[in-house]
Structure formats: structure tokens, C-alpha cells
Legacy VTK file of the C-alpha trace (Angstrom):
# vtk DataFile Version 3.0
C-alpha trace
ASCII
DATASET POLYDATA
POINTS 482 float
71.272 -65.583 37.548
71.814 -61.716 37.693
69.948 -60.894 34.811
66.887 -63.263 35.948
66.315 -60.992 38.680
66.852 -57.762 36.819
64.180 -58.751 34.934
61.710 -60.127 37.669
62.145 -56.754 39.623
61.591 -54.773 36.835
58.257 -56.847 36.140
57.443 -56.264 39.795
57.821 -52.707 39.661
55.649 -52.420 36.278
52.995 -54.467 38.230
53.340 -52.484 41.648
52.765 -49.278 39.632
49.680 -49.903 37.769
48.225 -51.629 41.105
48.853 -48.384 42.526
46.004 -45.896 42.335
47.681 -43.123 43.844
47.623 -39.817 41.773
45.789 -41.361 38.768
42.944 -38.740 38.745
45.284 -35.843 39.015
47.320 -37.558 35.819
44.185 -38.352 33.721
42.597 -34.780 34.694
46.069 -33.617 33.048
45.681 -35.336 30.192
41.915 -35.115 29.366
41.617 -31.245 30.671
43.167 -29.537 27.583
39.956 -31.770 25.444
37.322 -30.687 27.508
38.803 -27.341 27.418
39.166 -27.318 23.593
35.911 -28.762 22.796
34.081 -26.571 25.257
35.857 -23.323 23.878
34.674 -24.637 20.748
31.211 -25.306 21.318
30.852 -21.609 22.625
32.345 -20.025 19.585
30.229 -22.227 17.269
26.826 -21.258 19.552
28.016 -17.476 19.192
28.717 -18.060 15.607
25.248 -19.448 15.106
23.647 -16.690 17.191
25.467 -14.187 15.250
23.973 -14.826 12.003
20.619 -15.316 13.262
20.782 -12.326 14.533
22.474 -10.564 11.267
20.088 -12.462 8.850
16.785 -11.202 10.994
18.564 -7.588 11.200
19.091 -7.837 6.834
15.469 -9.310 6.656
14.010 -6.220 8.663
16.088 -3.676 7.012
15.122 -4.515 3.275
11.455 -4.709 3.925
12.179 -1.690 5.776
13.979 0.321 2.620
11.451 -1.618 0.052
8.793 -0.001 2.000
9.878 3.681 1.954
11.035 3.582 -1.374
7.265 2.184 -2.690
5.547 4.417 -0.396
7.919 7.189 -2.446
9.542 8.408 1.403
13.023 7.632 0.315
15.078 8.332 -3.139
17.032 5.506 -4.963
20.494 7.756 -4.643
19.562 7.365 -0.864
18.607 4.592 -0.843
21.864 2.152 0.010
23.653 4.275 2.427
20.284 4.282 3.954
20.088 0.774 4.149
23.926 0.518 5.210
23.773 3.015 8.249
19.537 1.075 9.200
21.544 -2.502 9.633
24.796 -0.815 11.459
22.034 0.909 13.528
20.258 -2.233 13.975
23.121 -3.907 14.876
24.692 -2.321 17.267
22.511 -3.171 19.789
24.098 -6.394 20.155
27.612 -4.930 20.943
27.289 -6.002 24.517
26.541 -10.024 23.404
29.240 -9.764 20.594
33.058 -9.501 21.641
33.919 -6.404 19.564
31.751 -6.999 17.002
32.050 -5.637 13.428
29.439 -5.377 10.511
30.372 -4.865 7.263
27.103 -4.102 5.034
26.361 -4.929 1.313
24.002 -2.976 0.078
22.638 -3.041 -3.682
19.366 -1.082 -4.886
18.674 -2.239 -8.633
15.201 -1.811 -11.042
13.625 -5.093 -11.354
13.563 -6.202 -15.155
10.503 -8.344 -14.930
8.374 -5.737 -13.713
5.864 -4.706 -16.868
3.537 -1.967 -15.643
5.582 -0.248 -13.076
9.461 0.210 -12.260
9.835 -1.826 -8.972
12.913 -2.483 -7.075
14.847 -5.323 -5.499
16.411 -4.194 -2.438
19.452 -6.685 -1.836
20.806 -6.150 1.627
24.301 -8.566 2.260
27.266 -8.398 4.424
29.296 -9.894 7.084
29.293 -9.557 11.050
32.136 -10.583 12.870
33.252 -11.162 16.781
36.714 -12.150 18.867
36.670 -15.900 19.637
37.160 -17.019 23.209
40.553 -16.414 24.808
41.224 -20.447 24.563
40.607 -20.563 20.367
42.937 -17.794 20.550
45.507 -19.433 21.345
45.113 -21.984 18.994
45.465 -19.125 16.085
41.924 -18.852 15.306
41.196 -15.187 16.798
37.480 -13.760 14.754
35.107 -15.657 13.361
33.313 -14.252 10.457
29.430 -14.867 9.624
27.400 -13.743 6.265
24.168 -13.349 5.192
21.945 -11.923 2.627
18.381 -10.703 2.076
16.692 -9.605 -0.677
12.958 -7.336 -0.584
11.265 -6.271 -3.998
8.687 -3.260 -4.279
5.588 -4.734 -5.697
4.154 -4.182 -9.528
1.138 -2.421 -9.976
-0.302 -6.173 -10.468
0.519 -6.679 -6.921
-0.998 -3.953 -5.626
-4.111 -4.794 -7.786
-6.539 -2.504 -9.774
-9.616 -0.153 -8.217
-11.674 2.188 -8.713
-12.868 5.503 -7.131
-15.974 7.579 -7.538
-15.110 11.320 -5.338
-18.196 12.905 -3.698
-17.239 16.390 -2.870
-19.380 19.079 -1.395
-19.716 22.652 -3.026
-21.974 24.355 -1.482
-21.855 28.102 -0.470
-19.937 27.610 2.864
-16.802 26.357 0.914
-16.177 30.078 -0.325
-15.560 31.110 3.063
-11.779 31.266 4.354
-10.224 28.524 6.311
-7.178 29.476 8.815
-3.734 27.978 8.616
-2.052 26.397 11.141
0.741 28.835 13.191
2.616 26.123 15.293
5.181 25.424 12.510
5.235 29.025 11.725
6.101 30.021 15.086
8.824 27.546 15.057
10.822 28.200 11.546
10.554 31.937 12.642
10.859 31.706 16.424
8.009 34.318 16.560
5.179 34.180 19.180
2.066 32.462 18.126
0.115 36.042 17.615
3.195 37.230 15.711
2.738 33.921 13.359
-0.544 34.424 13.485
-0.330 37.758 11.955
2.281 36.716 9.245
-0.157 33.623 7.923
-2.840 35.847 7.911
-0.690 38.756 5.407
0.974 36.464 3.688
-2.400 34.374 3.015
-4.024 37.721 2.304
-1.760 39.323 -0.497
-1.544 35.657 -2.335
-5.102 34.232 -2.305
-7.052 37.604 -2.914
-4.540 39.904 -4.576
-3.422 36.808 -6.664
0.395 37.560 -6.094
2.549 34.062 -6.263
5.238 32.850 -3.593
7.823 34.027 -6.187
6.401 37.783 -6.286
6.100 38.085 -2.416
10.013 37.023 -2.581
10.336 39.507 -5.153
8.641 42.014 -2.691
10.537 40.901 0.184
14.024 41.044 -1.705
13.706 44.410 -3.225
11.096 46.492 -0.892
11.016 48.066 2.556
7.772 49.500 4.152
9.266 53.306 3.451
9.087 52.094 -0.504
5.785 50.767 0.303
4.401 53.956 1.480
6.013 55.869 -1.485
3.582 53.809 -4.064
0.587 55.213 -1.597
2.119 58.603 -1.204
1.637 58.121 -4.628
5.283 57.960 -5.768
7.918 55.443 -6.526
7.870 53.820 -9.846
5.038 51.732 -9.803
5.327 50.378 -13.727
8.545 48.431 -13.007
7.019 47.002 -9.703
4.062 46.016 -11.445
5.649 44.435 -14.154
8.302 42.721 -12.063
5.180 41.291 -9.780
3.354 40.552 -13.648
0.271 42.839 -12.514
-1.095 45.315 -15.149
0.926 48.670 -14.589
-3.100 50.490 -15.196
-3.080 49.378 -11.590
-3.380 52.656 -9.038
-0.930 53.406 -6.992
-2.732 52.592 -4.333
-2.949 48.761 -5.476
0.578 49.021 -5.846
1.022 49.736 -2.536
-1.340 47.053 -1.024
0.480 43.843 -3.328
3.569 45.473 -1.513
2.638 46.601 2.044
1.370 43.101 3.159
4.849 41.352 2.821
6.723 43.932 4.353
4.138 44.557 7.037
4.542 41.110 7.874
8.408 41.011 7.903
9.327 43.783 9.913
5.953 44.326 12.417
5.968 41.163 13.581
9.129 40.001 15.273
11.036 38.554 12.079
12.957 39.840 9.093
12.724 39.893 5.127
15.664 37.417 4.867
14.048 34.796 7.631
10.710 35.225 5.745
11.998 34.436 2.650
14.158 31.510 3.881
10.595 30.002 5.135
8.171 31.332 2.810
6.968 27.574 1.927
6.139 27.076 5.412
4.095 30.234 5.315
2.251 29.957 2.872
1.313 26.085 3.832
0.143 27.446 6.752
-1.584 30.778 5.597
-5.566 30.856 5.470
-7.073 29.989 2.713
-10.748 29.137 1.036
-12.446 26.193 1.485
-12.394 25.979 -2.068
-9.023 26.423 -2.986
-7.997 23.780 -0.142
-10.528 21.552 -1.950
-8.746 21.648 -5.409
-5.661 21.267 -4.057
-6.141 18.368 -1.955
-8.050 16.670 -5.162
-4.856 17.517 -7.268
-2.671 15.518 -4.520
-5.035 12.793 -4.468
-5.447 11.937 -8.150
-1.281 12.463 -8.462
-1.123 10.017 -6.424
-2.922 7.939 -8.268
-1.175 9.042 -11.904
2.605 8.296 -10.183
0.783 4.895 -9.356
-0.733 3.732 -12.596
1.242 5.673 -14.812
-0.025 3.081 -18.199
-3.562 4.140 -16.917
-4.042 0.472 -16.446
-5.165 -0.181 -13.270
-6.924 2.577 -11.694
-10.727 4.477 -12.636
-11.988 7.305 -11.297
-14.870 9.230 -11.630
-16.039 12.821 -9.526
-18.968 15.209 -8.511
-19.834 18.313 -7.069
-23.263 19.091 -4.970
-24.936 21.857 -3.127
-28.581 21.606 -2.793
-28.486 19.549 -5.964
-25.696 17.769 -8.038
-23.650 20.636 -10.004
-21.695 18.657 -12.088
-19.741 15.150 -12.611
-17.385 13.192 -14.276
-18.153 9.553 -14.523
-15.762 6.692 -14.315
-13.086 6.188 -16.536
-9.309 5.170 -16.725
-6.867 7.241 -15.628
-7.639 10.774 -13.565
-6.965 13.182 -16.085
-11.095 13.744 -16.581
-11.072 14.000 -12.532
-8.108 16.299 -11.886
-9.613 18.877 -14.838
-13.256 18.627 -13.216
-11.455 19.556 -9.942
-9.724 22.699 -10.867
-13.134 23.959 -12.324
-14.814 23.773 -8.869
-16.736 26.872 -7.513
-18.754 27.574 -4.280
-22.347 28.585 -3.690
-26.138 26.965 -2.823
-26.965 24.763 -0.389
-26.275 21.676 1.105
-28.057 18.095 -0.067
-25.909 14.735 -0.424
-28.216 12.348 -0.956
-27.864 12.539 -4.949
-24.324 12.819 -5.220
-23.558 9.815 -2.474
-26.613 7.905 -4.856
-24.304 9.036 -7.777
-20.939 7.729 -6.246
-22.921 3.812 -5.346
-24.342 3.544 -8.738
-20.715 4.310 -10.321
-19.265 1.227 -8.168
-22.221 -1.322 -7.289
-22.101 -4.857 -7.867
-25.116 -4.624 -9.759
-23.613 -2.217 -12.282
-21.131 -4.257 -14.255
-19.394 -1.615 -16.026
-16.145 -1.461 -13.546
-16.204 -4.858 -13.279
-15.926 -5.318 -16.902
-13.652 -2.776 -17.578
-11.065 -4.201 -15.488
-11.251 -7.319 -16.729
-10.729 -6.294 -20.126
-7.610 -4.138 -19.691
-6.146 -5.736 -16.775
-7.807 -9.049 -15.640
-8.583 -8.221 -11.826
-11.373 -7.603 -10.130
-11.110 -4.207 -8.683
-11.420 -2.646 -5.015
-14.008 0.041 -5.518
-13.775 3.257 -3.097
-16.016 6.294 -2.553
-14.282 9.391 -1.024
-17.262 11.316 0.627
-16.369 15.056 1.466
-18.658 18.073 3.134
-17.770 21.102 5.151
-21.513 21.338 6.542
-25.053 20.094 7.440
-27.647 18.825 4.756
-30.299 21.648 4.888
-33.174 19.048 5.555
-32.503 15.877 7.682
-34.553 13.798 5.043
-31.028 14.053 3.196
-29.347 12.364 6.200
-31.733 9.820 6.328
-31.453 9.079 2.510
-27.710 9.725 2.353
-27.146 6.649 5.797
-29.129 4.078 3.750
-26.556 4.379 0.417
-23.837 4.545 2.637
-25.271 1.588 3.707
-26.036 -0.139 0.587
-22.673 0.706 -0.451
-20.678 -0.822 2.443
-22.975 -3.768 2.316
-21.914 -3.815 -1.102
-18.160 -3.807 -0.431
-17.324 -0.775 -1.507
-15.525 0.798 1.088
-15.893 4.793 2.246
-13.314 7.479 3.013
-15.209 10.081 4.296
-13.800 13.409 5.332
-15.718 16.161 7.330
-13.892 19.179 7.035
-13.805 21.681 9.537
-17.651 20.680 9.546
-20.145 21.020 12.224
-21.235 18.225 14.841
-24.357 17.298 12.002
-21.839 17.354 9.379
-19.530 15.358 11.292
-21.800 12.740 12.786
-22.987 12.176 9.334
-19.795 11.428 7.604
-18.728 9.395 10.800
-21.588 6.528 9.855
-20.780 6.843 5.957
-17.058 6.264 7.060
-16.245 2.298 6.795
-14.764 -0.035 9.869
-12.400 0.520 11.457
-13.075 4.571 11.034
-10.012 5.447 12.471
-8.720 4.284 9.452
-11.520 5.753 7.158
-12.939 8.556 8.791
-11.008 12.066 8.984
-11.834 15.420 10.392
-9.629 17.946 8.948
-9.697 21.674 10.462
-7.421 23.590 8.476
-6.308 23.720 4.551
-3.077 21.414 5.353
-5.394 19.285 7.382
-7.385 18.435 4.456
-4.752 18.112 1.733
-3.294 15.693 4.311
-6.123 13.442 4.987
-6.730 13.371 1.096
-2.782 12.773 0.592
-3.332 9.793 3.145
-6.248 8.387 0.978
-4.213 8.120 -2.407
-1.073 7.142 -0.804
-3.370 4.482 1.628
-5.259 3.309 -1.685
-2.234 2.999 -4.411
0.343 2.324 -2.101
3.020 -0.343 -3.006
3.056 -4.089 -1.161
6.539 -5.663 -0.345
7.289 -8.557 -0.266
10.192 -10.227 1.007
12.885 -13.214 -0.464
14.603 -15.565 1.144
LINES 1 483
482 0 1 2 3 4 5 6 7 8 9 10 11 12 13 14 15 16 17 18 19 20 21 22 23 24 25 26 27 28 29 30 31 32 33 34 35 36 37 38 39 40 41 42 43 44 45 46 47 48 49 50 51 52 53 54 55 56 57 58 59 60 61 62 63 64 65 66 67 68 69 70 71 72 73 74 75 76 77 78 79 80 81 82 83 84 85 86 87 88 89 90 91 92 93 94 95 96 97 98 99 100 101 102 103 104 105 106 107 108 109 110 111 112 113 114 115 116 117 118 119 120 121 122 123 124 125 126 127 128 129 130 131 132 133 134 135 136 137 138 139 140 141 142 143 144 145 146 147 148 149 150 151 152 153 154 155 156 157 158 159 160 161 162 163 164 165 166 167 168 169 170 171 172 173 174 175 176 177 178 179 180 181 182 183 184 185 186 187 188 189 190 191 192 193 194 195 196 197 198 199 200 201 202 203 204 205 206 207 208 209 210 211 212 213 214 215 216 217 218 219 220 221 222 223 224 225 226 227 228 229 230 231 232 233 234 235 236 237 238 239 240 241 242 243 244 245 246 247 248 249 250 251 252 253 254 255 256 257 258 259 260 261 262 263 264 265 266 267 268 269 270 271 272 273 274 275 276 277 278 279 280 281 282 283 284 285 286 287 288 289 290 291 292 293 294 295 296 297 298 299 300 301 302 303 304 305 306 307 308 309 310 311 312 313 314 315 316 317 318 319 320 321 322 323 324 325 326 327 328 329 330 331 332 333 334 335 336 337 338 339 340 341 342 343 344 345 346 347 348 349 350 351 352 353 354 355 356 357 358 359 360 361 362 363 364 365 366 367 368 369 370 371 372 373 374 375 376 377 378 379 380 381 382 383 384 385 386 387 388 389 390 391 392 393 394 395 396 397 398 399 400 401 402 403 404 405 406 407 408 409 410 411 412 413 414 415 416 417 418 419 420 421 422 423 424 425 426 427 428 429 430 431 432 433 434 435 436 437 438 439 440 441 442 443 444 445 446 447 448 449 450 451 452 453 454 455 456 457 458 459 460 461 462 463 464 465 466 467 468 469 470 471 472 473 474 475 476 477 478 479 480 481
């Protein structure tokens, strides 16, 4: 009888306890809390995870077009390439440091020639890696303290197939006003030699003077700058001093006078110790110098042609791809090259380019539209021969001045015209010309001009805006792999 009742009280008190609702949230809350918890913990590392590599993959995609790009466009060296690319996405990166808990990237970085490029070495820019971040407090403590996220990107420098084939006829003017001297630029004179701007001024112009008409190279004004003073100077026009050795040394004829002597070695000195600087500072920044120091028309002309068609060569090395063709007017055409592959026609005709006449374009613009027209099948054939593209066809129009009769303007709008109708499309450059001169080459110029249309005022100005041609028409694409 005992035992019946044990058992019918314990019953009751089974069945009086789960009737009784008291404290059942606070015991559930205890038992469900630590899921919740868990799961939510979780859910925030796997969203930080997941916003972590979006973030790392869009920061690998951005830095190997970035590094493809400057290596095509020749503005970074394959040695420098990776540690380049390795400090751009640790850059890029860190900008997140404040999203991230402690965040860590560890770059991959490989640079390597692309085998199944045929005309030109191109380059696959791999850019890898890992990023990683502290997990919240609660994973933690359930052992799992970083989580780790990868990713990988690859960008290649284009072929010369990619870039495609064209072909350039160069209208350059020649007419008596390119024999006169251009001025340099002082500003980054005045800055290498922290001189005044009439002190740099000075140097540009004595520098300029004793290389472009005594014919003395950067190497002999370092010679004269090394082993000269302006006492030793005034020996040679005293009429002392050994003047054989310092004529041979600067590879002048020793039947020079004395007083030639003394001119090839005043100007140097003059300029290193009148004019608020020193022989050691000039030398250190004699490139900048002479960059800046004044020079002919004509000179700045050839030069800027040489950078142009190099360009070009370090392009289309196989001569595949690109054509070029060049000529010189004054008040009629003086000479010309016509189209063919390669530049080496072009950059030959440029360095026999002289000064003098007048000024009439029409012929020479008439010259450059007949080389590329539609109409004339020649390029279009070449190409297709050699390289099977159709080619982009350019005309590089240069003058320094006005056409002497405005019939030329007239005559020299409606090529421009034809041309551009054509779709051949215009570089023109006015340099340092006058408002005729420029409003002229402005209209020739094709849309948007800001992009075609340059008015260069010194000698760096124009072998600038004629470096910005090559490198805007032989340029490199990228292209990027996912």
C-alpha cells in the first residue's frame, strides 16, 4: 500500500511540474541562447568573410590592369614590376583597415612573357594572395580565431594584333621661321638648381648657346665644367693656356683661335659661377638644362619626329603593322617620303630637314589625304597582305606660322575636311604659332580636339605633344582575365 502511493505522488509531482509555467522562458532562453548566439556570430564572420574577398578580388582586378597598363604604355620596368604590384594592392588595401579586424594581406605577385604572343613580347600580369581578419569574440572562443580569404587575377598586355595596324602620313612645316630660336622652359631649372627664375634663365640661355651654335655636346660642357674655372677661361683669351689639349679633349680642331677656345669654355663657367649655382650642381643637372635650354625650331622639329617614329619602331618592331610616310613645305612642297612599312624612310627624311621660304599648306595637307584616302587603295591593300587588318590611318599636321595667302587656308580647311569625312583622323600641332596659324590647325584638328589638337610653346613642349601622339597611336590595350 506504501509503495502505491510513492508512486502516485511521484506521478503527481511530474504532472504538477509540467502544468506549471513558471520560469519556462527563462529555462528555454538558457538553453536556446548559446544557438542564436553561435549561429549569429557565425553569420557575421561568414558576411565579413564574403565582403573580404569581394573586396580583395576587386582590389587584385584593379591592380593588374593597373601594372598591365604601365608596363604596355613602357612607364614601368619588368624588374619593377611585382614589388610594384605588391606594395599597389597593400596600398589599395589598407583602406579597409577600419572594416577589417586587424586585417592582413599577403600578396602574390608573378610578372611572366606570354608565349602565345607572335609579333610582340606581351605580358601576363598574375596578381594572387590572401587577406585575412580576427573573427568575432564569440567564434573565438570556439577555437576558430582568423579567417583567411584568397583570390587571384590575372591582366595580359595586348599583341600588336590587338592593338591593330595604321598608318601615318606627317605634314610638317619648313618654312623660314623654323630657323629662328625657340626658348626653353626655366621652371624646372629653377627648381633642380634652386636659382631664381632670371638666374635659370641665364643658365638655359649659355648652356643652349655653347651646345646648339658652337656644336659642343652635354659630355664636353661636363668636360668644361669638371676641369675649367673662368680664370682658365680668360687665359685661352689672354691668349694663353694650352688650348691644343682643350680642343682635343672637347674634339674641336686645335687650328681653332684662342679666342674660340675661350668662347666653347667661357659659356659653361659663366653660367656656373655668375649665376647663383656651382660647377658640381650644374653638372649633377645638366640633363635638365639642356631640356630646357633654347633651341631652333628646327632642331626641336627633328627631335620630336625622332621620338615619334621610335615610338612607333619599339611598337612594331617586325615592321608589320605600322606605315608611315612624311613631307616638308614652305611656300611649296620641299620634299617627301611616301608610305611604306616601317619608319626607317621617315626618321632619315627627318634628320635631313632644313629651314627657309615661305609658308603654303595646301599641297602638303593634299599630299598627306591622298597617301591615306579611301579612294586610294594602296594602304588598304598593303595591310591586308602583310597583316590582314584594316588599318586606322592618321595625318600629323605641324606649322609654326601663317599661310602667306589665305587662299591656302581656304584650300588647306576643305582637305582637312575631306580627310575627316574620310575617317582619317588629324593630330595637328601649332607650335608656338600665331593666332592664324593656330586657328587654322584648330579646324584641321579632329573631335574631341582636346585630344587632337596641341599648342606647344617651347622645344620640350613640342617633343611632348609629338611623344603623346606615338605613345596615344601605338599604345598597348589590356585586357583583363577572370
Amino acid at each position: 500500500m506504501k509503495k502505491t502511493t510513492l508512486l502516485s505522488t511521484t506521478a503527481q509531482m511530474i504532472k504538477n511540474f509540467g502544468n506549471n509555467d513558471k520560469g519556462n522562458f527563462a529555462l528555454l532562453t538558457a538553453v536556446i541562447a548559446p544557438v542564436v548566439l553561435v549561429a549569429g556570430s557565425l553569420a557575421l564572420d561568414v558576411a565579413n568573410m564574403s565582403a573580404l574577398k569581394g573586396r580583395l578580388q576587386a582590389a587584385s582586378d584593379s591592380v593588374s590592369l593597373a601594372v598591365a597598363t604601365r608596363i604596355a604604355n613602357g612607364n614601368l620596368s619588368i624588374d619593377d614590376a611585382e614589388s610594384f604590384a605588391s606594395s599597389l594592392l597593400v596600398a589599395q588595401m589598407s583602406s579597409e583597415q577600419d572594416r577589417f579586424i586587424n586585417l592582413v594581406v599577403t600578396p602574390n605577385v608573378n610578372v611572366v612573357e606570354n608565349s602565345s604572343s607572335s609579333s610582340q613580347t606581351s605580358w601576363d600580369v598574375e596578381i594572387g594572395g590572401s587577406a585575412s581578419q580576427d573573427t568575432t569574440p564569440l567564434a573565438q572562443f570556439f577555437g576558430k580565431s582568423q579567417m583567411t580569404v584568397s583570390t587571384s587575377s590575372t591582366a595580359t598586355t595586348a599583341t600588336e594584333e590587338e592593338i591593330g595596324a595604321f598608318s601615318m602620313a606627317v605634314v610638317v612645316d619648313v618654312s623660314g621661321s623654323m630657323s629662328s630660336s625657340i626658348g626653353g622652359s626655366t621652371t624646372e631649372v629653377e627648381a633642380a638648381l634652386s636659382v631664381t627664375s632670371s638666374q635659370a634663365g641665364v643658365i638655359v640661355s649659355y648652356i643652349g648657346t655653347v651646345m646648339n651654335n658652337y656644336g659642343l655636346t652635354e659630355d664636353d660642357v661636363i668636360y668644361v665644367l669638371e676641369n675649367y674655372t673662368t680664370s682658365d677661361c680668360i687665359d685661352f683669351y689672354n691668349g694663353g693656356g694650352d688650348k691644343t689639349a682643350f680642343l682635343q679633349a672637347i674634339n674641336k680642331p686645335t687650328s681653332d683661335s684662342y679666342y674660340q677656345a675661350y668662347l666653347y669654355c667661357a659659356y659653361p663657367t659663366y653660367a656656373a659661377t655668375y649665376y647663383g649655382t656651382n660647377a658640381t650642381a650644374l653638372v649633377a643637372n645638366l640633363s635638365t638644362v639642356v631640356e630646357n635650354s633654347p633651341t631652333s625650331k628646327i632642331d626641336a622639329l627633328k627631335t620630336a619626329a625622332a621620338s615619334l617614329f621610335a615610338q612607333f619602331d619599339e611598337a612594331d618592331p617586325s615592321q608589320q603593322y605600322v606605315r608611315t610616310g612624311i613631307i616638308s613645305y614652305a611656300s611649296s612642297i620641299k620634299g617627301y617620303k611616301d608610305m611604306e612599312w616601317g619608319t626607317a624612310s621617315a626618321t632619315s627624311f627627318a634628320t635631313t630637314l632644313t629651314a627657309s621660304g615661305g609658308t603654303a599648306s595646301t599641297d602638303a595637307v593634299k599630299w598627306g589625304y591622298d597617301q591615306l584616302k579611301t579612294s586610294n587603295t594602296t594602304e588598304a591593300t598593303e595591310h591586308m597582305n602583310k597583316n590582314g587588318q584594316v588599318p586606322e590611318r592618321f595625318m600629323l599636321f605641324m606649322t609654326d606660322g601663317n599661310n602667306n595667302y589665305t587662299s591656302d587656308n581656304t584650300s588647306t580647311r576643305s582637305y582637312c575636311d575631306q580627310a575627316k569625312a574620310d575617317g582619317i583622323k588629324i593630330y595637328s600641332v601649332a607650335f608656338a604659332a600665331p593666332a592664324g596659324g593656330q586657328e587654322l590647325l584648330e579646324y584641321c584638328a579632329s573631335e574631341p580636339t582636346s585630344d587632337y589638337y596641341f599648342e606647344p610653346e617651347t622645344a620640350s613642349e613640342l617633343i611632348a605633344a609629338f611623344t603623346n601622339i606615338g605613345s596615344e597611336t601605338s599604345k598597348s590595350a589590356t585586357r583583363l582575365i577572370n
